[in-house]
Residue, then its C-alpha position, 0 to 999 in steps of 0.5 A: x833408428x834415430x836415437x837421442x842420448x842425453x848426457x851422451x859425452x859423460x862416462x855411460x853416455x859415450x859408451x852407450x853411444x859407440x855401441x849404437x854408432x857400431x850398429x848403424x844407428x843415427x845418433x843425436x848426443x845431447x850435453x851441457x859438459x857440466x861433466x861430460x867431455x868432447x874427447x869421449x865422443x871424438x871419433x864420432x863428429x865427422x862421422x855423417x850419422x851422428x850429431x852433437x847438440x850443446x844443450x841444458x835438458x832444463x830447457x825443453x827441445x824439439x827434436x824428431x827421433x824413435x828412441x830417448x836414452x835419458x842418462x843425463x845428471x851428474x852421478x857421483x856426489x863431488x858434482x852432484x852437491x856441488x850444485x844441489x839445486x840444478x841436480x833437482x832440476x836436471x832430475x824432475x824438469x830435465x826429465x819431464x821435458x825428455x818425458x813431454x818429447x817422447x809423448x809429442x814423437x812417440x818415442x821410447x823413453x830409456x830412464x837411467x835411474x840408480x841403486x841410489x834410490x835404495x838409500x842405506x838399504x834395510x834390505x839386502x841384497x835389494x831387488x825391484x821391490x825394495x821401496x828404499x831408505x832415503x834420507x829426503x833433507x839429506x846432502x844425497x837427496x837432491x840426486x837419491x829423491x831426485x831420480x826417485x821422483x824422475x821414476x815416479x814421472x815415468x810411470x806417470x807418463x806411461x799410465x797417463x799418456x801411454x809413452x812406452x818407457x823403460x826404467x834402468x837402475x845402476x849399482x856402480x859402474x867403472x871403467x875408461x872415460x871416468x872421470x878422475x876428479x869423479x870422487x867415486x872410490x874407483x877413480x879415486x883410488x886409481x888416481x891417489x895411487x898413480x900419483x903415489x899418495x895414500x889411498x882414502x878409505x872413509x869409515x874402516x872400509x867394512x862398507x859394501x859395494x858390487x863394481x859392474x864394467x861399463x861394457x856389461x852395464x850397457x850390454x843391459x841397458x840395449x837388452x832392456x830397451x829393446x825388450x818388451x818389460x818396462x822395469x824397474x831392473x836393476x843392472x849391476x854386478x851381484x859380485x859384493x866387496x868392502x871398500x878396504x878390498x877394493x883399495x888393496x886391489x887396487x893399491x896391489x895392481x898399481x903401487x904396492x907400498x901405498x898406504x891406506x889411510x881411514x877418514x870420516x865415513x860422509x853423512x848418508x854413506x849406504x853400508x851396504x849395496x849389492x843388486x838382486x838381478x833375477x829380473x835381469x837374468x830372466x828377462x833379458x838373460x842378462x849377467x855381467x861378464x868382466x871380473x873386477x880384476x880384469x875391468x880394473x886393470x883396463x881402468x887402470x891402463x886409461x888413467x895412465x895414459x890420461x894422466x901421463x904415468x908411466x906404468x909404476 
C-alpha cells in the first residue's frame, strides 16, 4: 500500500514508519521538524519506497495515497505551549486538511489522539466512554481540547462524508528517539540523571502514570488500522506508577546517589492516568508486552549514546 504518515520524522512517527517500511509498504513521511528530526528516518531516504516531503499539514497537500497515519502535533507540553496558538491550528486546520485528503482519494484515515483528552479524570481507570475533565482556558487546552475537536472532525467526516476513520488514544508512550528537551518525566528523568544533576519530582510525586513502550504502542495502532472497529481505543500499558517510582527507577538504573528533589506541581497537572484497555484486548487482541524495566533500560542505552555518556 501507499501510506502517508504526518509527523513521520517525530518520536512515534519514525517508528511506525520502520514498521511499515520493514512490510513492504511505499511510504510518504510528511514534517515541518518543529519537533521531528531528519536523523530518526535515515536510514530510509535512499531506499526507492519511501519519500520525505518538508511540509506544514496547516497548509493543505494533494497527494495520491491508500492510508493517512495522522500523528502530527507536538505531544509534550515544553513544545505544545511554547506556541499554543499553532498547536490549535495543527490540531483542527492540520487535521481538517488531512480529513478533506482522505475524502478526495478515499483513503483511510488513522487519528493519533491522546489520553490527555480525559483531562484530571474523575474516573479512573478511564475507558472509551469517559467524557473527560478538561480545563477549556487552561495552559493544556490548546492540545487537551485541540485533539478533543480533532476527534469531533472525525467523526464528522465519517458520519457526514463516510471516510473510513479510525481513532487511537495514547497514554504515554517512551522509548529511543525521545526527545531529551521533551520535558515528559521519562526523558526528563533520564537526562537530569545522566548528567549527574537531581532528578525534578513536581508535587510529592503521588501522581499517576502507565509508561507504554513505543514498539507496543505501534504494535496497536497497525492492529487498529487495519481492523474493522473505528474507535476510540485506548492504546497504553494498564501497568500504574507515581512519578516518585519512576524517578527512583530510573535514578537506580543510571546514578544511584542522585538526589530528588520536589517543585511545584504545573497547573492542570492530571493526578491520575491509567488506560482501561478492554477494547484493545477484545478487539485487536491487543496488550503491551515490554516491562518498564526492560523498555527504560533500552531508552537508557539510546540517551547515552545521543548524549555521549559513558555508562556511569
Amino acid at each position: 500500500m501507499r501510506i502517508l504518515v504526518t509527523g513521520g520524522a517525530g518520536f512515534l512517527g519514525s517508528h511506525l514508519i520502520d514498521r511499515l517500511m520493514t512490510a513492504g509498504h511505499e511510504v510518504i513521511c510528511l514534517d515541518n521538524f518543529y519537533t521531528g528530526n531528519k536523523r530518526n528516518i535515515l536510514q530510509w531516504l535512499d531506499n526507492h519506497n519511501f519519500e520525505l516531503i518538508r511540509h506544514d499539514i496547516t497548509e493543505p497537500i494533494r497527494l495520491e495515497v491508500d492510508q493517512i497515519y495522522h500523528l502530527a502535533c507536538p505531544a509534550s507540553p515544553v513544545h505544545y505551549q511554547y506556541n499554543p496558538v499553532k498547536t490549535v491550528k495543527t490540531n483542527v486546520m492540520g487535521t481538517l486538511n488531512m480529513l478533506g485528503l482522505a475524502k478526495r482519494v478515499k483513503a483511510r484515515f488513522f487519528l493519533a489522539s491522546t489520553s490527555e483528552v480525559y483531562g484530571d479524570p474523575d474516573v479512573h481507570p478511564q475507558s472509551e466512554e469517559y467524557r473527560g475533565n478538561v480545563n477549556p482556558i487552561g495552559l493544556r487546552a490548546c492540545y487537551d481540547e485541540g485533539k478533543r475537536i480533532a476527534e469531533t472532525l472525525a467523526f464528522d467526516y465519517y458520519r457526514q462524508n463516510k471516510v473510513d476513520i479510525r481513532v487511537v488514544r495514547i497514554f504515554n508512550t517512551y522509548g529511543p528517539r525521545m526527545l531529551e528537551n521533551d520535558g515528559r518525566v521519562v526523558s526528563n528523568f533520564i537526562v537530569q540523571a545522566l548528567q549527574g544533576k537531581p532528578l525534578t519530582v513536581y508535587g510529592d510525586g503521588s501522581q499517576t502514570r502507565s509508561f507504554c513502550y513505543a514498539s507496543d504502542l505501534i504494535e496497536g495502532f497497525i492492529r487498529l488500522m487495519n481492523s474493522d472497529y473505528v474507535g476510540p481505543v485506548n492504546i497504553g500499558n494498564p501497568g500504574e506508577y507515581t512519578i516518585l517510582q519512576l524517578a527512583e527507577a530510573v535514578r537506580d538504573m543510571i546514578n544511584p546517589n542522585a538526589e530528588i528533589i520536589h517543585e511545584p506541581l504545573p497547573s492542570d497537572d492530571p493526578r491520575r492516568r491509567r488506560p482501561d484497555i478492554t477494547k484493545a484486548k477484545t478487539l485487536l487482541d491487543w496488550e503491551p508486552t515490554v516491562p518498564l524495566a526492560e523498555g527504560l533500560k533500552l531508552t537508557v542505552e539510546d540517551f547515552r549514546k545521543r548524549m555521549g555518556n559513558a555508562p556511569i
